[in-house]
Every structure is written in structure tokens, then in C-alpha cells.
PDB file of N, CA, C and O in Angstrom:
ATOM      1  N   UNK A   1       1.954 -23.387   3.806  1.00  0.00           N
ATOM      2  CA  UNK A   1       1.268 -22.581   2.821  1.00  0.00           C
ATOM      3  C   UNK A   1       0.631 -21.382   3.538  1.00  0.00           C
ATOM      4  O   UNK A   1       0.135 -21.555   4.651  1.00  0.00           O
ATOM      5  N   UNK A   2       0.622 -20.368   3.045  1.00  0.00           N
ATOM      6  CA  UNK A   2       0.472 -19.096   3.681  1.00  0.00           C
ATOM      7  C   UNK A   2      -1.257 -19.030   3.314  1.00  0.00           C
ATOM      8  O   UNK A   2      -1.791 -19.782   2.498  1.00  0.00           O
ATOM      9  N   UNK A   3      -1.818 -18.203   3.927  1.00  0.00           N
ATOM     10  CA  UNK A   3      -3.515 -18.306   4.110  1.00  0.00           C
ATOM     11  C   UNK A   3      -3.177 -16.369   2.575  1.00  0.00           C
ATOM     12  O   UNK A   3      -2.463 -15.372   2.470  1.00  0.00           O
ATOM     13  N   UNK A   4      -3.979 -16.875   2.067  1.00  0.00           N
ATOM     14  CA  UNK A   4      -4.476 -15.531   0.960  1.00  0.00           C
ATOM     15  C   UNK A   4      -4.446 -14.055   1.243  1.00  0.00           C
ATOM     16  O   UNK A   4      -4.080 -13.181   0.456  1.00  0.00           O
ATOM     17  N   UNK A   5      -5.093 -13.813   3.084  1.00  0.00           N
ATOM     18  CA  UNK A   5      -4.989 -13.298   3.591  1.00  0.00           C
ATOM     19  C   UNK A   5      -3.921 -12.119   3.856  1.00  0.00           C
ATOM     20  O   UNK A   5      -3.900 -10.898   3.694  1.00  0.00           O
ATOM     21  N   UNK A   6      -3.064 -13.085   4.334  1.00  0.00           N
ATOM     22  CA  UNK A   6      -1.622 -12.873   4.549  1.00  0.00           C
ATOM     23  C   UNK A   6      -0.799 -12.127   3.632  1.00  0.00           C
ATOM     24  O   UNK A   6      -0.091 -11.133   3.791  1.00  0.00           O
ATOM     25  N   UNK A   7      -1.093 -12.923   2.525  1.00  0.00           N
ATOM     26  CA  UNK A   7      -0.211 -12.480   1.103  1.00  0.00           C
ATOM     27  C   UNK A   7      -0.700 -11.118   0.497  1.00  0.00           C
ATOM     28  O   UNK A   7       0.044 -10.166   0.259  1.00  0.00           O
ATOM     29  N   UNK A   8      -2.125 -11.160   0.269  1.00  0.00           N
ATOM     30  CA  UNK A   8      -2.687  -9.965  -0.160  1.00  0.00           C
ATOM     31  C   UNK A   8      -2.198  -8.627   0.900  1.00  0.00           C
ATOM     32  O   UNK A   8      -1.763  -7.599   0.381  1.00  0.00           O
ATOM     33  N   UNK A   9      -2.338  -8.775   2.713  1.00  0.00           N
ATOM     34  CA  UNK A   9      -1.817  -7.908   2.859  1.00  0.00           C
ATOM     35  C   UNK A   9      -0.250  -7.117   2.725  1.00  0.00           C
ATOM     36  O   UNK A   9      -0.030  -5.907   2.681  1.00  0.00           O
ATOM     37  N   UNK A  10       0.820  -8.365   2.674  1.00  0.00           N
ATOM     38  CA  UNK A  10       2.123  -7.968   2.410  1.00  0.00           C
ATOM     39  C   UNK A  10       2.126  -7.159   1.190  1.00  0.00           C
ATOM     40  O   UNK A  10       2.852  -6.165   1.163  1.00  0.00           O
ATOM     41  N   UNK A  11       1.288  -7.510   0.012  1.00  0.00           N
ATOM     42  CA  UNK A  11       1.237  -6.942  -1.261  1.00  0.00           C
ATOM     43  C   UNK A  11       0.823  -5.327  -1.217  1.00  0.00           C
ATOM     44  O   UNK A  11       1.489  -4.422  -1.720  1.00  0.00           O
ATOM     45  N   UNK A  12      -0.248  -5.203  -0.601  1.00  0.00           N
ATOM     46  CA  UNK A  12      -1.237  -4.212  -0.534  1.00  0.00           C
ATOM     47  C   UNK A  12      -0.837  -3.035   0.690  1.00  0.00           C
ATOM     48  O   UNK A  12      -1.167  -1.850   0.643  1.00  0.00           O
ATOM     49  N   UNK A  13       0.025  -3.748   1.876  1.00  0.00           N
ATOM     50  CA  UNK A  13       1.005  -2.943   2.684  1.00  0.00           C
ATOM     51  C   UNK A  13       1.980  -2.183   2.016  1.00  0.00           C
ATOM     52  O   UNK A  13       2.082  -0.956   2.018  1.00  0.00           O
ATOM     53  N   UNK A  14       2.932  -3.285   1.249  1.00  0.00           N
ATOM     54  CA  UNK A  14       3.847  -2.822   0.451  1.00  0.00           C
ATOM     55  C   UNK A  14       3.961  -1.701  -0.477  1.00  0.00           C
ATOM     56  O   UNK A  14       4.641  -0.682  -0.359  1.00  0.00           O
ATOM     57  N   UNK A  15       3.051  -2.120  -1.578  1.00  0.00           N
ATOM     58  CA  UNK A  15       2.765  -1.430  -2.333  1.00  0.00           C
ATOM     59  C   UNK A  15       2.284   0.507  -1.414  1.00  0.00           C
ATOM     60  O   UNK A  15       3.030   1.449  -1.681  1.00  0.00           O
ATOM     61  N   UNK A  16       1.336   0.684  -0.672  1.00  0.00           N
ATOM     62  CA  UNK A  16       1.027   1.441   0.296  1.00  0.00           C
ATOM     63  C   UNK A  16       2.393   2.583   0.832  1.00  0.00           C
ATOM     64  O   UNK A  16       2.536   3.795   0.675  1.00  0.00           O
ATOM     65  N   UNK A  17       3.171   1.627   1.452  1.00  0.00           N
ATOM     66  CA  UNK A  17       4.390   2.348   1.643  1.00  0.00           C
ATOM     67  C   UNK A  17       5.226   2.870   0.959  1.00  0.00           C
ATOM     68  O   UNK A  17       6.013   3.792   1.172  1.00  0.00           O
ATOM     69  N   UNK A  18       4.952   1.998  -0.215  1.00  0.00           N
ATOM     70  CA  UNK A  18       6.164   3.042  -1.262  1.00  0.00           C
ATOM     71  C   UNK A  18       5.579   4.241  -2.002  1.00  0.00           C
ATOM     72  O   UNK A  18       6.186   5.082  -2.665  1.00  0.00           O
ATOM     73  N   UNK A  19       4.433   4.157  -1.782  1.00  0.00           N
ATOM     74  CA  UNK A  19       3.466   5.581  -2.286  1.00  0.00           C
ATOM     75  C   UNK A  19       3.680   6.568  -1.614  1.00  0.00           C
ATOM     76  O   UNK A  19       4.041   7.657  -2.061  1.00  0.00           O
ATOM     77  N   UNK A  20       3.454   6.259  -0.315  1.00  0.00           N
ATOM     78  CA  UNK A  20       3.787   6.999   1.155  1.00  0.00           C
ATOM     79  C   UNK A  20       5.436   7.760   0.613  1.00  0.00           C
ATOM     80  O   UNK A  20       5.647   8.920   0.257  1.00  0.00           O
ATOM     81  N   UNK A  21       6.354   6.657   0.724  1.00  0.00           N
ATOM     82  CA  UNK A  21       7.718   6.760   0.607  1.00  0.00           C
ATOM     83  C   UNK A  21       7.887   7.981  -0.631  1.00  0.00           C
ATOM     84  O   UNK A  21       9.015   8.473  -0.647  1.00  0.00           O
ATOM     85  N   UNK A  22       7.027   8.470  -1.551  1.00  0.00           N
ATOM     86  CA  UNK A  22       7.194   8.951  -2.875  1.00  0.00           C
ATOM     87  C   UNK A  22       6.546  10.276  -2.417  1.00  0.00           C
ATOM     88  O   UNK A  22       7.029  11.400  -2.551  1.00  0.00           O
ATOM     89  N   UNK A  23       5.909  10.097  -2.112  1.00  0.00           N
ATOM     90  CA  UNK A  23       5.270  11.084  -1.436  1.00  0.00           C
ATOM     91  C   UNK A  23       5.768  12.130  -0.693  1.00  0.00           C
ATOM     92  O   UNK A  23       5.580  13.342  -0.799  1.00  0.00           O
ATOM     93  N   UNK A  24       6.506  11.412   0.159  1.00  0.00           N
ATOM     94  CA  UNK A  24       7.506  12.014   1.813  1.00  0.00           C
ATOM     95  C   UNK A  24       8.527  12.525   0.848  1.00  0.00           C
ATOM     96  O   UNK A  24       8.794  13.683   1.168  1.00  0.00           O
ATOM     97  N   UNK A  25       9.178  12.162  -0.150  1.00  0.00           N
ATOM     98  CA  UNK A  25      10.659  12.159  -1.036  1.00  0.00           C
ATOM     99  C   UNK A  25      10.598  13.124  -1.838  1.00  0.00           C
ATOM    100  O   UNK A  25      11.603  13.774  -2.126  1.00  0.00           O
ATOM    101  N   UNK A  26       9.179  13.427  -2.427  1.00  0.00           N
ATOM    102  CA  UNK A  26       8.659  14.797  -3.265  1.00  0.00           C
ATOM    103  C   UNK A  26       8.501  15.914  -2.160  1.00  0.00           C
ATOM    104  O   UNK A  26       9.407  16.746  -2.117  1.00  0.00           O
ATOM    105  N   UNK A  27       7.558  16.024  -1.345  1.00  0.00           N
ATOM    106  CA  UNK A  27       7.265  17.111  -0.619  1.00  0.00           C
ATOM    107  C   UNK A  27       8.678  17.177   0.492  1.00  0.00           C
ATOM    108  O   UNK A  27       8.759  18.321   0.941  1.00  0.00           O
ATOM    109  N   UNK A  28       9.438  16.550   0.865  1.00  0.00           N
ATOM    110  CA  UNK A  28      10.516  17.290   1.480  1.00  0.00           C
ATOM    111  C   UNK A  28      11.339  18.415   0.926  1.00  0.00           C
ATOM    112  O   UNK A  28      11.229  19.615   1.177  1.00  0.00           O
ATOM    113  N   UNK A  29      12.012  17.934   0.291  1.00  0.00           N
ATOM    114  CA  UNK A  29      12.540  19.254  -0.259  1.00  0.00           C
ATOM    115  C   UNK A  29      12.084  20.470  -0.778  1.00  0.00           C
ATOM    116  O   UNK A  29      12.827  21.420  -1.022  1.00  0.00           O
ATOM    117  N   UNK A  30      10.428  20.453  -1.015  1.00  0.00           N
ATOM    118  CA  UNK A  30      10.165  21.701  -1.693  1.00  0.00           C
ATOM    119  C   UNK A  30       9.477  22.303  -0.453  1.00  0.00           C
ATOM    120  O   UNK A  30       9.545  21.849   0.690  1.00  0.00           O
ATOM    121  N   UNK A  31       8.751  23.485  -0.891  1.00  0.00           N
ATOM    122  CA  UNK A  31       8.211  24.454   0.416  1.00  0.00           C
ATOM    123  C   UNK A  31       7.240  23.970   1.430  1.00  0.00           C
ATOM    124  O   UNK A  31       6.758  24.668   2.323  1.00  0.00           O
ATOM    125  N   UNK A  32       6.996  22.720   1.214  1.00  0.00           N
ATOM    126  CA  UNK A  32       6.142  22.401   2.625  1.00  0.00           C
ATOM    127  C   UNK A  32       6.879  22.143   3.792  1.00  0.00           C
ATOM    128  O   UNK A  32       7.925  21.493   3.810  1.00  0.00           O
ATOM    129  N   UNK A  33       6.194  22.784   5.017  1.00  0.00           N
ATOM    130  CA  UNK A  33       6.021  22.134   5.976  1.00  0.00           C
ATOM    131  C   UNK A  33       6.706  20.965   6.546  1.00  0.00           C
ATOM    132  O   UNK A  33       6.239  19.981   5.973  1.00  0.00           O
ATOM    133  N   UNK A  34       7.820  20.516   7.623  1.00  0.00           N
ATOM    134  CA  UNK A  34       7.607  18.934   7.866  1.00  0.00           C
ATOM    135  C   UNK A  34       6.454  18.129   8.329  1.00  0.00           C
ATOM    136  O   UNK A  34       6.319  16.947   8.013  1.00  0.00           O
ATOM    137  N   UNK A  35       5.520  18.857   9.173  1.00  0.00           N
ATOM    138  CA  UNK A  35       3.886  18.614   9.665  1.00  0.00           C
ATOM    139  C   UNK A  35       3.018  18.588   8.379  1.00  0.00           C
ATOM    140  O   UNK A  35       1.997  17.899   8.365  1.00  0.00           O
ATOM    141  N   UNK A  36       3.407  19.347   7.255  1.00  0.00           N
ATOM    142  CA  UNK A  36       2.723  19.295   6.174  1.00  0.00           C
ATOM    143  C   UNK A  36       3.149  17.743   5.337  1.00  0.00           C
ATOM    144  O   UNK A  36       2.350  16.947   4.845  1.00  0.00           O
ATOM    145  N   UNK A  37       4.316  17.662   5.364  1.00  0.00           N
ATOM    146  CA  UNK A  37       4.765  16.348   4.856  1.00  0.00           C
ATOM    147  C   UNK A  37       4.262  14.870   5.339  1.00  0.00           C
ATOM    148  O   UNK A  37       3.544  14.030   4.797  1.00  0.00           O
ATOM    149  N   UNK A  38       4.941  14.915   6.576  1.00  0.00           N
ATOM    150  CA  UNK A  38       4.171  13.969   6.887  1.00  0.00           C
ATOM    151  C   UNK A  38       3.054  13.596   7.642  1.00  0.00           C
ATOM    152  O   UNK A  38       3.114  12.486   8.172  1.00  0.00           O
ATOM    153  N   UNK A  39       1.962  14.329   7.826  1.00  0.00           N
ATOM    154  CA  UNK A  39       0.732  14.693   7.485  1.00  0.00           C
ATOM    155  C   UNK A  39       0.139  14.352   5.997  1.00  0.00           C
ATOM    156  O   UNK A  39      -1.051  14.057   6.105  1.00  0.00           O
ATOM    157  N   UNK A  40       0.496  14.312   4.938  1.00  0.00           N
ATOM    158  CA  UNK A  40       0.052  13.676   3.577  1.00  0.00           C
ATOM    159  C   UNK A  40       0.582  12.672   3.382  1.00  0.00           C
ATOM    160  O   UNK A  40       0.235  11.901   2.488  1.00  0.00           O
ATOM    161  N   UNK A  41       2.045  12.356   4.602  1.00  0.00           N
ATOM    162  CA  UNK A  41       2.454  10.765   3.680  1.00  0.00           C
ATOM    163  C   UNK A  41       1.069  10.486   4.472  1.00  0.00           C
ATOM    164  O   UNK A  41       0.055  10.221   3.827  1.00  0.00           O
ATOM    165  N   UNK A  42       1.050  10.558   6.001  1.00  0.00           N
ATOM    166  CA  UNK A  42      -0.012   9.462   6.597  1.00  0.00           C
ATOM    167  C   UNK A  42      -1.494   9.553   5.397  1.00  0.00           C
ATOM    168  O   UNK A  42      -2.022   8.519   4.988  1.00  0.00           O
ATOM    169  N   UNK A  43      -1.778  10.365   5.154  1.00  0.00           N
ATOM    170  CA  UNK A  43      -3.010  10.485   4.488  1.00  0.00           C
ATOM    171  C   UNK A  43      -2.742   9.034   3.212  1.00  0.00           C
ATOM    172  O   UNK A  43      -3.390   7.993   3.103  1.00  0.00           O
ATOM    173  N   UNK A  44      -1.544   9.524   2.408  1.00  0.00           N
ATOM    174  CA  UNK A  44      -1.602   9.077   1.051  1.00  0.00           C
ATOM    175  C   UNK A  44      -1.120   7.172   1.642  1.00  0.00           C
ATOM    176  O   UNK A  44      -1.259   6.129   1.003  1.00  0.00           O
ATOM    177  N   UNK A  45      -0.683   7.335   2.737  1.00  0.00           N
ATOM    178  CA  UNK A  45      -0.528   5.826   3.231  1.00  0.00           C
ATOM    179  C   UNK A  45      -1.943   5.116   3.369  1.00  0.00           C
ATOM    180  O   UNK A  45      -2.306   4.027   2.924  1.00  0.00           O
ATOM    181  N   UNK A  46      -2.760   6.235   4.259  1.00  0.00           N
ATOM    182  CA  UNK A  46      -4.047   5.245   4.709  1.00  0.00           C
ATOM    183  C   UNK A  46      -5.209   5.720   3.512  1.00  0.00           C
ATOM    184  O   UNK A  46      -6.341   5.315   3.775  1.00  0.00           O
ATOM    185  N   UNK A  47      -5.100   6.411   2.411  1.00  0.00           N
ATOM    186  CA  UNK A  47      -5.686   6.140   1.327  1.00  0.00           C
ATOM    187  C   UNK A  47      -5.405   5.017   0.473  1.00  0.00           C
ATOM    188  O   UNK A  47      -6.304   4.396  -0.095  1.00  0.00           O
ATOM    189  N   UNK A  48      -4.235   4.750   0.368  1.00  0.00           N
ATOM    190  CA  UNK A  48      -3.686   3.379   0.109  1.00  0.00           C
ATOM    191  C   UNK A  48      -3.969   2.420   0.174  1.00  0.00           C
ATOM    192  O   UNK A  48      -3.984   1.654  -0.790  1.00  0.00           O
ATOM    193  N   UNK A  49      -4.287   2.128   1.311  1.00  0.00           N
ATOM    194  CA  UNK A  49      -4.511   1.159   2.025  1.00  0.00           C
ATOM    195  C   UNK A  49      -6.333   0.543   1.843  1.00  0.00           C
ATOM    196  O   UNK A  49      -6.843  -0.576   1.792  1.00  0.00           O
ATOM    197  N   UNK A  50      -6.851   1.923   1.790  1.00  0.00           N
ATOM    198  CA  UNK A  50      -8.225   1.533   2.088  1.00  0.00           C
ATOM    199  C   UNK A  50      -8.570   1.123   0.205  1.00  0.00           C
ATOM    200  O   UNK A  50      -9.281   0.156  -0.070  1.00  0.00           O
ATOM    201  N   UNK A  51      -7.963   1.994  -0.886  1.00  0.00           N
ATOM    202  CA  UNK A  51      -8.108   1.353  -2.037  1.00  0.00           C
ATOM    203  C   UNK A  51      -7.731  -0.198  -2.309  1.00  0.00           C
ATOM    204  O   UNK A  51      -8.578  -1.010  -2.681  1.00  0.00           O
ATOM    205  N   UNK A  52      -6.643  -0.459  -2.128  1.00  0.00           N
ATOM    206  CA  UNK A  52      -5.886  -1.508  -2.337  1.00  0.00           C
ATOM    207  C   UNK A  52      -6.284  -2.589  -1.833  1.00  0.00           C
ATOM    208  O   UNK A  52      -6.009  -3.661  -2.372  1.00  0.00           O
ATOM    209  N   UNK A  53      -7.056  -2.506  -0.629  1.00  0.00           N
ATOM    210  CA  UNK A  53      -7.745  -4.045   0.059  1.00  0.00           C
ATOM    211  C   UNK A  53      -8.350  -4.903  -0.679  1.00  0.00           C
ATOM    212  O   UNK A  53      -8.138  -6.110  -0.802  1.00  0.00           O
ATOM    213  N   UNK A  54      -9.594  -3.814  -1.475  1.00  0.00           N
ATOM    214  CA  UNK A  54     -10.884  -4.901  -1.852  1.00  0.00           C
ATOM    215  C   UNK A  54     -10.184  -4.876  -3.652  1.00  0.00           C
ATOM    216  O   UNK A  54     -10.920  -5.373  -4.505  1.00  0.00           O
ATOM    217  N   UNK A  55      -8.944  -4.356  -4.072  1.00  0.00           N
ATOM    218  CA  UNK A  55      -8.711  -4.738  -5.335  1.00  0.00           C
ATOM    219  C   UNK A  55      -7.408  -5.750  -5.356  1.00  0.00           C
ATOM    220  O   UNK A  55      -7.362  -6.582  -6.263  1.00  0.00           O
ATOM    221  N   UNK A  56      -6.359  -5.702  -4.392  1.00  0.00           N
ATOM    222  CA  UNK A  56      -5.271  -7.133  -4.677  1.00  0.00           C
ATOM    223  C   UNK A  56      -6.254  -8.061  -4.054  1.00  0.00           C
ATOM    224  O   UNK A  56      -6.929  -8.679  -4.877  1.00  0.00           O
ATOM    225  N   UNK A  57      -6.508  -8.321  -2.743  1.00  0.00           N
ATOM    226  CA  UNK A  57      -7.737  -9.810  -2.261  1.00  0.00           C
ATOM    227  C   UNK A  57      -7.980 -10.703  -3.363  1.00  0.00           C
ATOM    228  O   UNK A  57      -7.575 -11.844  -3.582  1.00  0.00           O
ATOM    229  N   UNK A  58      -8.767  -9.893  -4.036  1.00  0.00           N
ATOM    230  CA  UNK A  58      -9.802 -10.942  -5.208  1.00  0.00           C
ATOM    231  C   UNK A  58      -8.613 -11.323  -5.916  1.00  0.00           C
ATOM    232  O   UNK A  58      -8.307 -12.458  -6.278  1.00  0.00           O
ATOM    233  N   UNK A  59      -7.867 -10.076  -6.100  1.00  0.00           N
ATOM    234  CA  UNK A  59      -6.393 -10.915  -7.243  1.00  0.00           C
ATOM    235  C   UNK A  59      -5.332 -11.607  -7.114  1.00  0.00           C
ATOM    236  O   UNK A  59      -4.600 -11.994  -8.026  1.00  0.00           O
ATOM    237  N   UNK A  60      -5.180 -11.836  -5.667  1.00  0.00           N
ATOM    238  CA  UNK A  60      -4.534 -12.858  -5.072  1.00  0.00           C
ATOM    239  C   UNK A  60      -5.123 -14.276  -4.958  1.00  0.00           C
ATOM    240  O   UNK A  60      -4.543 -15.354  -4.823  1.00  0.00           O
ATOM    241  N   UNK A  61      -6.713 -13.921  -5.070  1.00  0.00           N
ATOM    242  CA  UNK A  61      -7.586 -15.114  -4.204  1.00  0.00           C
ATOM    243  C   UNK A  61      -7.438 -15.327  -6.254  1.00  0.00           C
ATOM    244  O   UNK A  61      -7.366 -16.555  -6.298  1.00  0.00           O
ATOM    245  N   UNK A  62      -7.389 -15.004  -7.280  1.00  0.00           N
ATOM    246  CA  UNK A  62      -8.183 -15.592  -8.193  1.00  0.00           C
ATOM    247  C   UNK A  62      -6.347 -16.736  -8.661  1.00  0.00           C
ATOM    248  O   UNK A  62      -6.254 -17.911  -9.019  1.00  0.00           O
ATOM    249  N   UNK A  63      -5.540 -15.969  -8.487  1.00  0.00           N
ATOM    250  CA  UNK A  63      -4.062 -16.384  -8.896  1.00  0.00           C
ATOM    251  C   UNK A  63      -3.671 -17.496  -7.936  1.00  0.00           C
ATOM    252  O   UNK A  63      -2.985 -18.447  -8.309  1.00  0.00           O
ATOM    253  N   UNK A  64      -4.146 -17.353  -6.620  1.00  0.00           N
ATOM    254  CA  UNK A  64      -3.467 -18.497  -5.707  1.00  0.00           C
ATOM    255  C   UNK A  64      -4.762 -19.570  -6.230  1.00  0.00           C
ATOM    256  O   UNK A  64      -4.409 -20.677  -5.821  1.00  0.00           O
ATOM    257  N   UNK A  65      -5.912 -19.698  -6.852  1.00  0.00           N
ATOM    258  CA  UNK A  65      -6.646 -21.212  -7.083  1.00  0.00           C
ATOM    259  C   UNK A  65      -5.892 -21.526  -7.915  1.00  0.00           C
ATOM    260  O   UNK A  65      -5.320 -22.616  -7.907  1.00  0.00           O
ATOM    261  N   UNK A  66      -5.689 -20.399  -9.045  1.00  0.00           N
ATOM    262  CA  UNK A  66      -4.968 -21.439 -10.263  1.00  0.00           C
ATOM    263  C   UNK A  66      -3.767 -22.201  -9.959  1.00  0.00           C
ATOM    264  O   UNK A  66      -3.400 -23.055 -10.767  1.00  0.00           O
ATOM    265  N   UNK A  67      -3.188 -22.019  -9.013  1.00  0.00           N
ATOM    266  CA  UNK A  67      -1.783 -22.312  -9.023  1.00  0.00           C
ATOM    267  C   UNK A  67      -2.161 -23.921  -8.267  1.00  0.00           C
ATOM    268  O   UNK A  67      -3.154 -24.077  -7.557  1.00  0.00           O
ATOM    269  N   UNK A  68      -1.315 -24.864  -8.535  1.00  0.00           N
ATOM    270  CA  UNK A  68      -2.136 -26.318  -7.828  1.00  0.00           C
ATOM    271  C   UNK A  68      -0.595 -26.865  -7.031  1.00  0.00           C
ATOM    272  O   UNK A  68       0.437 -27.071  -7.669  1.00  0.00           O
ATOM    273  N   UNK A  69      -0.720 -27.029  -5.577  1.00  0.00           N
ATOM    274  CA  UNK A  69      -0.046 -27.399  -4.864  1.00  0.00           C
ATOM    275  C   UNK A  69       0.259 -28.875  -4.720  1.00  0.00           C
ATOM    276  O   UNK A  69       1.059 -29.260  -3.867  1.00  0.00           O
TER     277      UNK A  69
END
């Protein structure tokens, strides 16, 4: 059984990267920068990241009690 921990971050990584990924996929082709590009994925990655912690956690931690092993 995987610790809550764990799970919330695969979720909250995940999710993170494909923002990133949307991000990098929009601003390439148009007039920015490649330093400009990815320069905002990193931003929109580690904004991501820092939202997403303290809101999947609790919603992992409230979904993994209900579930009974």
C-alpha cells in the first residue's frame, strides 16, 4: 500500500507538467523567445506545484480513508 504521500505527489507532479507541457506548446511557435519559453514553462511548472500541494493532499488523504482495505 502506497503511503498518501506518495500518491498525492504523482497526482500533483503530474498534473504540474502538463500545464508546463501547454504552456511550452503555446508559446513556441508564436513570437517568444526560446529563453522566454522556457523560462515560463519553469515558472508555470513551479507555480504549479506550490498551488497544488496543500489542495490534492487533503483530497487524497480524505478519498484514501474512505476506501477500506
Amino acid at each position: 500500500m502506497k503511503s498518501i504521500g506518495f500518491i498525492s505527489s504523482v497526482i500533483y507532479t503530474g498534473i504540474a507538467l502538463v500545464a508546463a507541457g501547454l504552456f511550452l506548446a503555446v508559446t513556441l511557435p508564436g513570437r517568444y523567445t526560446l529563453v522566454e519559453s522556457i523560462g515560463g514553462t519553469v515558472w508555470v511548472f513551479s507555480l504549479s506545484m506550490i498551488i497544488l500541494m496543500p489542495i490534492i493532499t487533503p483530497i487524497v488523504k480524505k478519498k484514501r480513508g474512505r476506501v477500506k482495505f
